[in-house]
TORROTOR-175941 format. One record per residue (C-alpha): residue number from 1; residue in one letter; y, x, z. Coordinates in nm, 4 decimals. Layout:
# TORROTOR-175941
[NUM; "A"; [Y; X; Z]],
...
# end
This chain:
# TORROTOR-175941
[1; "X"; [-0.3877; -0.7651; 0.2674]],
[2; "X"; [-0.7223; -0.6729; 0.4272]],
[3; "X"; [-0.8730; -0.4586; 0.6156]],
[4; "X"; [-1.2569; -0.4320; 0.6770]],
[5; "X"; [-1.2287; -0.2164; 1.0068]],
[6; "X"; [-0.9582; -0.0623; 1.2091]],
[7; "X"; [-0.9400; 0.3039; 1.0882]],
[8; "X"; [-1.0025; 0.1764; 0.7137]],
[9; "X"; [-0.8134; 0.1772; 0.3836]],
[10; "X"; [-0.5957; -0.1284; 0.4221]],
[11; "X"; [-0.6337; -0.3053; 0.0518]],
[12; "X"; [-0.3325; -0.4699; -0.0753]],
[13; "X"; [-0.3492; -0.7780; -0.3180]],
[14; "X"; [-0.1072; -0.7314; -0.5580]],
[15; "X"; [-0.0115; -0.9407; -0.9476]],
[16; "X"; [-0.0997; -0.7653; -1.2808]],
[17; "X"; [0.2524; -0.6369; -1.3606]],
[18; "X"; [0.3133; -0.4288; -1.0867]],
[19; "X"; [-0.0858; -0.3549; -1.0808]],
[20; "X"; [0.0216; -0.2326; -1.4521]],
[21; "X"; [0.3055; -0.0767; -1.3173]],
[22; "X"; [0.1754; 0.1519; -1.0506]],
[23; "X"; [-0.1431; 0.2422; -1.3195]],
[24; "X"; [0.0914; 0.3478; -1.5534]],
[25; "X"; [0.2892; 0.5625; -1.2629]],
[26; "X"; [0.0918; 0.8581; -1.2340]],
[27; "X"; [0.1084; 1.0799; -0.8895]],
[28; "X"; [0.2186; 0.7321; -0.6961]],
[29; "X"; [0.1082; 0.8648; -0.3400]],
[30; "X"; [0.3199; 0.6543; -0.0898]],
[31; "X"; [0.3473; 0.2803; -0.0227]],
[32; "X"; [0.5754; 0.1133; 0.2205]],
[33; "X"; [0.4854; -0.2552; 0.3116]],
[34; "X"; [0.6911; -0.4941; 0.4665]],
[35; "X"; [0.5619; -0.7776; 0.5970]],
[36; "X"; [0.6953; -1.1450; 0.6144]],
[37; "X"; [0.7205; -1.0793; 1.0023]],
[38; "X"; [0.9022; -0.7606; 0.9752]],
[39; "X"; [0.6303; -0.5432; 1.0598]],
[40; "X"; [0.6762; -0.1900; 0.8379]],
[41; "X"; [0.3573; -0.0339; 0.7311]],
[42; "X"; [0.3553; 0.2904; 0.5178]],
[43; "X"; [0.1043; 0.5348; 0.4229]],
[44; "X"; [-0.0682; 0.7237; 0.1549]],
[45; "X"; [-0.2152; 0.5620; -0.1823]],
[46; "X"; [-0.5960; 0.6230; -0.1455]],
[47; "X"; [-0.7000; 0.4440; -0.4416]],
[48; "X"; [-0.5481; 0.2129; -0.7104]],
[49; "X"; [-0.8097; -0.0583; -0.8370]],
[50; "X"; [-0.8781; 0.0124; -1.2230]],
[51; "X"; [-0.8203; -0.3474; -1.2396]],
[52; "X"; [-0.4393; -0.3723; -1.1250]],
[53; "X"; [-0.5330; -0.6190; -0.9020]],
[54; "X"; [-0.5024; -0.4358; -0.5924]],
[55; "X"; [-0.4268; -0.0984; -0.4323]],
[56; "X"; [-0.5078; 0.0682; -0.0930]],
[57; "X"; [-0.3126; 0.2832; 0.1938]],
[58; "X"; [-0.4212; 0.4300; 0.4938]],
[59; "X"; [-0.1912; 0.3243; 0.7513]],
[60; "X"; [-0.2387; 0.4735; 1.1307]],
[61; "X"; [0.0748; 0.2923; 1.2797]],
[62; "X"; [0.3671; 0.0870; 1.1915]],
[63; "X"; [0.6157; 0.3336; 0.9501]],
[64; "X"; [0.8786; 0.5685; 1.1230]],
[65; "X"; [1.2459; 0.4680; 1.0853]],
[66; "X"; [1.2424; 0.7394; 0.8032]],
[67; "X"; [0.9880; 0.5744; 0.6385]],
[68; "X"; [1.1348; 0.2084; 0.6872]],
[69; "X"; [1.4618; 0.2912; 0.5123]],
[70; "X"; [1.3424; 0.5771; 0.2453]],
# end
């Protein structure tokens, strides 16, 4: 994961097969992240690399319990 600035996309580095995956998947418009600390992130897809090698969410705060469990 990366994220050039605070307020940016965050980009998320991702393998082929599920970069193939979410390409083939049209109207994917939420990710949920969790992180090896147990940090939840979730947001909106902005953009899914044409590549499959990555994809990007905007992410203002840590995910609401909703959002952690959906």
């Amino acid at each position: 994961m990366s994220r050039p600035s605070a307020g940016a996309p965050m980009s998320v580095l991702i393998d082929r097969q599920l970069g193939a995956a979410l390409l083939m998947a049209p109207g994917v418009t939420r990710a949920t992240l969790v992180l090896p600390d147990g940090t939840v992130l979730a947001g909106p897809v902005q953009a899914i690399d044409s590549s499959g090698d990555y994809f990007e969410i905007v992410t203002g705060s840590p995910a609401t319990p909703e959002e952690r469990y959906a």
